[in-house]
C-alpha positions in Angstrom: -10.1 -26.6 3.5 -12.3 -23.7 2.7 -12.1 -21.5 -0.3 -10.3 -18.9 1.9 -8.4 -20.7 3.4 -7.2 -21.6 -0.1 -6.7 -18.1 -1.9 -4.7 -17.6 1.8 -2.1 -19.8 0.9 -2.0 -19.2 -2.7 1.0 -16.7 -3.5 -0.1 -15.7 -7.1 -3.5 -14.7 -5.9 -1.5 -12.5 -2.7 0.5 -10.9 -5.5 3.9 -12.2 -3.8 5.5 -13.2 -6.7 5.8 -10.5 -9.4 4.8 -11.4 -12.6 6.5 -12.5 -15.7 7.0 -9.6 -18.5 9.2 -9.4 -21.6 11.1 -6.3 -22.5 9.6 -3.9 -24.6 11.1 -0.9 -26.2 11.1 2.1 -24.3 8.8 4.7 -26.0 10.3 8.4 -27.2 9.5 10.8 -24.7 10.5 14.7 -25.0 12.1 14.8 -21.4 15.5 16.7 -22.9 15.4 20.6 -22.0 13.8 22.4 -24.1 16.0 24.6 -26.9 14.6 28.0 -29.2 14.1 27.7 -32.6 15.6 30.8 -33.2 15.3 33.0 -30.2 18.5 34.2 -28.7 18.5 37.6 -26.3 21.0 38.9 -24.2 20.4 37.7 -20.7 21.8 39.7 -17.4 22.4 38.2 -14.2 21.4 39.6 -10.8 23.4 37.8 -8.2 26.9 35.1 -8.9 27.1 33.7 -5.7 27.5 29.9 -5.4 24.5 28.3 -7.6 24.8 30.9 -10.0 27.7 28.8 -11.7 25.4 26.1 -12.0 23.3 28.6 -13.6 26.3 29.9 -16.0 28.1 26.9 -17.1 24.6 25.2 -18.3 23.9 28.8 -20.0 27.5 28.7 -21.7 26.8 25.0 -22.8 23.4 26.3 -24.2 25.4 28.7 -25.8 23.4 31.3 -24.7 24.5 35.1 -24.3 25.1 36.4 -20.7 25.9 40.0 -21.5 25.7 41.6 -17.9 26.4 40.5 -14.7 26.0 41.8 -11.1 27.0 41.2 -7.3 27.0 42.5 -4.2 30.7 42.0 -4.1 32.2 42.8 -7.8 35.1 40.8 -7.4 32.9 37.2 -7.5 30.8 38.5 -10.5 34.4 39.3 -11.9 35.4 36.1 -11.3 32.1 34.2 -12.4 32.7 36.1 -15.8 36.2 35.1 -16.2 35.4 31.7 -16.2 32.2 31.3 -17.3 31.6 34.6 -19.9 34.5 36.8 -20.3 32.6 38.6 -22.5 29.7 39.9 -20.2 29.5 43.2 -18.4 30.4 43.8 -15.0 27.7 46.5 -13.6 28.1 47.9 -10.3 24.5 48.6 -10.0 22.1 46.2 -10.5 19.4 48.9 -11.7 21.8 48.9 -14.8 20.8 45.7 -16.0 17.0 46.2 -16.0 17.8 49.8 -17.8 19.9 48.1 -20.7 17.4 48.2 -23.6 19.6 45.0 -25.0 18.6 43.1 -21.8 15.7 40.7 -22.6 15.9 38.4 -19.5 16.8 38.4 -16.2 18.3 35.7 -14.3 17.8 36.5 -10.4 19.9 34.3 -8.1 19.2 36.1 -4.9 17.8 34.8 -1.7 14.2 35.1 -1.3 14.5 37.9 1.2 16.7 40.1 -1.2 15.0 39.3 -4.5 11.2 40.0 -4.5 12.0 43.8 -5.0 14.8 43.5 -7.9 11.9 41.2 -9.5 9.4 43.2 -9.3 11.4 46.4 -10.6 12.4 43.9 -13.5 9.1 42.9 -14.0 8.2 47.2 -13.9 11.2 47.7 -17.1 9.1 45.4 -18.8 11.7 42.7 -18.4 11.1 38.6 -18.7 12.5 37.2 -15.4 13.6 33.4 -14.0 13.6 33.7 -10.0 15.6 31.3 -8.3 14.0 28.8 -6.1 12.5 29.2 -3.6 10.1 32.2 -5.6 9.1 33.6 -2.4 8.1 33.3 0.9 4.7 34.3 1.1 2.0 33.0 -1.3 0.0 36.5 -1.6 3.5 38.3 -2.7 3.8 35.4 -5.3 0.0 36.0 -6.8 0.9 39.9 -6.9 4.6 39.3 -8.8 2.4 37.1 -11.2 -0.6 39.9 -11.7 2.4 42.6 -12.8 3.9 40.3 -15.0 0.6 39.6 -16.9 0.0 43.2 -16.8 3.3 43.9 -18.1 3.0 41.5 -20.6 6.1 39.3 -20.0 7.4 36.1 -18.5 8.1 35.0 -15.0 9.3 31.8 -14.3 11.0 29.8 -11.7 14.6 28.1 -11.7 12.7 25.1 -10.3 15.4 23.0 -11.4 14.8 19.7 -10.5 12.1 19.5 -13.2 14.3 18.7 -15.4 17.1 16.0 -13.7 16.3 13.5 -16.5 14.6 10.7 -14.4 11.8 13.6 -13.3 11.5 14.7 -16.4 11.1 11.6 -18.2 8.6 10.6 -15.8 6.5 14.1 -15.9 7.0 13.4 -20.0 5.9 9.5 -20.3 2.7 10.5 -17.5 1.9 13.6 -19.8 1.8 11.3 -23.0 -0.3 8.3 -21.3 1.9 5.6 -20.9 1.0 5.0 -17.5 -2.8 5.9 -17.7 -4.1 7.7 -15.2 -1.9 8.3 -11.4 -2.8 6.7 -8.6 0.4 7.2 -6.5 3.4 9.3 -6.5 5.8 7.9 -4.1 9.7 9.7 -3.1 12.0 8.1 -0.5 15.5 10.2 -0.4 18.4 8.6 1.7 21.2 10.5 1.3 23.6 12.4 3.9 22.6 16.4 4.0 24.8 16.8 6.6 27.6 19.0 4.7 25.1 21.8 5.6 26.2 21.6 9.1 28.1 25.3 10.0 26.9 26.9 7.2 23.8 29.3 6.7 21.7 26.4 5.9 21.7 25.8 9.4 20.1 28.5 10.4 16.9 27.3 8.3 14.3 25.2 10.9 12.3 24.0 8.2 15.4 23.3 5.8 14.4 19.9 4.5 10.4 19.9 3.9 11.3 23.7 2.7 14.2 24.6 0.7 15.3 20.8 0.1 11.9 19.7 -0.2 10.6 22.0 -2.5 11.9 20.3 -5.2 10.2 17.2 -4.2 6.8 18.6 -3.6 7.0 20.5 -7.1 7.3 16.8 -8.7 4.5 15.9 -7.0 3.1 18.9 -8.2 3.9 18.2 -11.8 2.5 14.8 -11.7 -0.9 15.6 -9.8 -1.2 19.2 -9.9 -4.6 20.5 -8.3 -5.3 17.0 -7.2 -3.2 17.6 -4.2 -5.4 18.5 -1.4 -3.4 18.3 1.8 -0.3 17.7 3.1 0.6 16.1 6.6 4.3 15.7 7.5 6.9 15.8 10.6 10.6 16.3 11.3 13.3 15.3 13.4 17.2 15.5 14.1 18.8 12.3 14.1 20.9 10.3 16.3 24.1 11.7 15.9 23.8 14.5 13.7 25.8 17.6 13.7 22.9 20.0 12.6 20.7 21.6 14.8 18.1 21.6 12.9 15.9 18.0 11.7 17.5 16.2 9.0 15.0 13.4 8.8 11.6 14.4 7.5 8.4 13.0 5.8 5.0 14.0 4.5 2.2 12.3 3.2 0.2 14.0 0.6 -3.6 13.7 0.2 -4.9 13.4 -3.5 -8.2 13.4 -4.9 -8.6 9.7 -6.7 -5.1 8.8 -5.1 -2.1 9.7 -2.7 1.4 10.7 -2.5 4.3 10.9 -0.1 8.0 12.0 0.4 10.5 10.7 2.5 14.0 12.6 3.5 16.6 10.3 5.1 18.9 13.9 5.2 20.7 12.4 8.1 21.6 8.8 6.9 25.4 9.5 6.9 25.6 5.7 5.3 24.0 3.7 2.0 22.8 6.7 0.0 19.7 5.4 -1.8 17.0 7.9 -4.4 13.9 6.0 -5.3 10.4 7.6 -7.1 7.4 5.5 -8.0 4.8 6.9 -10.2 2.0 4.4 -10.5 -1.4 4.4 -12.4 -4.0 2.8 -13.7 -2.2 1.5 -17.0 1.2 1.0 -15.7 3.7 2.5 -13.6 7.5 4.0 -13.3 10.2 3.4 -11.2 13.4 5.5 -10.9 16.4 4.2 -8.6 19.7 4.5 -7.5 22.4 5.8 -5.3 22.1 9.4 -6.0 20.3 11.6 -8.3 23.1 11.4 -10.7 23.0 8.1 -11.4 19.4 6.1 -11.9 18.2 3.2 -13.3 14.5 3.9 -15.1 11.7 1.4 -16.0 8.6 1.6 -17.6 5.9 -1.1 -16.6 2.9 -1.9 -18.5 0.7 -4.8 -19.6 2.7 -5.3 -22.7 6.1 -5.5 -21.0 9.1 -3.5 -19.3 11.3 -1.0 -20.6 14.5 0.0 -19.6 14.8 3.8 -21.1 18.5 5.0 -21.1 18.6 8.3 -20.0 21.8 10.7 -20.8 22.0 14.0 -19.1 22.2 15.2 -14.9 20.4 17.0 -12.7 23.6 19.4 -12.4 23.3 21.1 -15.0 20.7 20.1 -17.2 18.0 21.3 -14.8 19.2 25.0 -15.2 19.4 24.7 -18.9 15.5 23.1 -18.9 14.2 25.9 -16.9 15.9 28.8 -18.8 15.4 26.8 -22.4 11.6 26.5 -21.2 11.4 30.3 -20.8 12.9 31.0 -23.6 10.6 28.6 -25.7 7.7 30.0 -23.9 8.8 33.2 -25.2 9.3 32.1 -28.6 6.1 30.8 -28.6 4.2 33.5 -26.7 2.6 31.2 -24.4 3.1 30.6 -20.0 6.5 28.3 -19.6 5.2 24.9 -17.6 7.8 26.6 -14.4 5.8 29.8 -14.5 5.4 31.5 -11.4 1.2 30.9 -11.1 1.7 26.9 -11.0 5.0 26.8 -9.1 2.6 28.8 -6.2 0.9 25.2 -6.1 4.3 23.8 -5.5 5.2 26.3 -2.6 1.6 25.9 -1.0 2.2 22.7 -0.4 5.8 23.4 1.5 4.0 25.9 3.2 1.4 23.1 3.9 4.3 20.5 5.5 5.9 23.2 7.2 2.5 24.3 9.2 1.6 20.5 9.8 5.1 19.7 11.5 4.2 22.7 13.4 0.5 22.1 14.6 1.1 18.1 14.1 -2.3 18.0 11.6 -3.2 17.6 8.6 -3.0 21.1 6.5 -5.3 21.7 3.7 -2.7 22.8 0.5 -3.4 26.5 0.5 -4.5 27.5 4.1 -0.7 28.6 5.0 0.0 31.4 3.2 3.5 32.1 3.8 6.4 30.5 5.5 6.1 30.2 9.4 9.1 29.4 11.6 
């Protein structure tokens, strides 16, 4: 028998049995949203239809003070206020919010479509704004929302929410610090059922899971590698079965300098709902898993052992209170919040990125599509 033939049959050397390691404490990692010291404005709200009570209720658990609200149709901002801040404001005009010299922040709930111009007149009454995901639609509007708010001297930021579901941001947190070294891989398999979207406007959206689902995804990945990220190559499909008519089941593979990264969306798996992310590098790795994005079992794996970190919180709502709190630290603190505007432009350009590739069927370098294409 040959030395090769050898190692062939030897298991350990094959890595198919995995190795031995005690448990080790999990190390403290900063991945609860982020509070003020001190700073408390008044904040208005442009916009209460359906996310914005995700929005409210983690503002009124912050105990932060919504003063104003606004919508389209003043009966659901009345009835948002009622049960979330019977204190606030009704306006009937939105401009009265951004004119209200009490007003530090402005919340913007909007679709895309209907929001770039109330930001930008917010940004203009020298107002701090957080835009709902996703910021906008085409990456040259983005760069010129960003440019006025640096002239203006204030914050923009982006509800990019899942930054802060506590698995993500423990992972972002523990890479940040160096517990894993440096990333080689960034791996995301979602299977969970998005067909409730079925008959409703989400529907209408071709692109709905590498784009408005998938955004949150791709700003992980974004978080993790940042400029790293070079290209994007992805496709889409409707599923056996599946009321939608447009694909549920999507996937991209991301090309990093120095390593790689993928997604994959199982939107129409009506069965078995599974959420898995791997974050591996070169001095250990992290895995986060279980049947939904509520619930997740997190480990820690390094030379010295396993961890099992226990993470309290959820996505719904603590992500809405991380990327408000960050905003309001950042403004505490005069410096850019880490879901500013200018780096969640990465994030988008690589949606824009999947969305062209499923398109054209190639590989699309992070940056070459410039806006949404349907």
């Amino acid at each position: 028998m040959t030395e090769a033939t050898q190692d062939a049959g030897d298991s350990d050397t094959y890595a198919l049995k995995a190795a031995d390691l005690p448990d080790i404490a999990a190390p403290d990692v900063a991945y609860r949203p982020p509070m003020p010291k001190a700073y408390r404005p008044q904040i208005g709200v442009v916009g209460t239809g359906g996310i914005s009570g995700a929005h409210l209720d983690a503002y009124r658990d912050a105990g932060w003070d919504v003063a104003a609200l606004w919508n389209r149709t003043p009966e659901k901002a009345r009835a948002k206020a009622a049960e979330f801040c019977p204190k606030a404001r009704i306006e009937d005009d939105w401009h009265a919010i951004l004119a209200n010299p009490d007003i530090d922040v402005v919340d913007i709930t909007l679709h895309p479509e209907h929001r770039t111009d109330i930001t930008r007149a917010a940004l203009k009454a020298g107002k701090h704004v957080i835009s709902q995901k996703p910021f906008v639609t085409d990456l040259d509007v983005g760069m010129d929302l960003v440019k006025l708010a640096q002239d203006k001297g204030v914050k923009l930021a982006v509800n990019q929410n899942g930054r802060w579901a506590p698995h993500f941001a423990f992972m972002r947190e523990a890479v940040r610090a160096g517990h894993i070294g440096d990333v080689l891989s960034v791996h995301m398999a979602v299977h969970w059922n998005h067909g409730w979207t079925a008959g409703t406007p989400f529907d209408e959206i071709e692109d709905l899971i590498l784009y408005d689902f998938g955004v949150h995804w791709f700003d992980f990945i974004n978080s993790i590698v940042g400029e790293r990220a070079e290209a994007v190559f992805a496709n889409a499909t409707r599923g056996a079965g599946q009321a939608n008519k447009v694909p549920l089941l999507a996937q991209a593979m991301v090309r990093v300098d120095g390593g790689q990264a993928s997604v994959v969306f199982d939107g129409g798996v009506p069965h078995g709902p599974r959420d898995t992310t791997f974050v591996g590098g070169t001095g250990g790795s992290l895995v986060s898993d279980g049947p939904d994005l509520s619930q997740q079992g997190m480990t820690l794996t390094t030379p010295e052992g396993i961890a099992r970190p226990q993470l309290e919180g959820q996505w719904f709502n603590d992500g809405f209170k991380g990327t408000m709190g960050e905003l309001l630290c950042a403004i505490e603190e005069d410096r850019e919040p880490s879901n500013g505007a200018a780096e969640n432009l990465r994030s988008l350009a690589m949606a824009f990125a999947a969305v062209r590739s499923r398109m054209t069927g190639r590989e699309v370098e992070i940056g070459a599509a410039r806006r949404l294409e349907s």
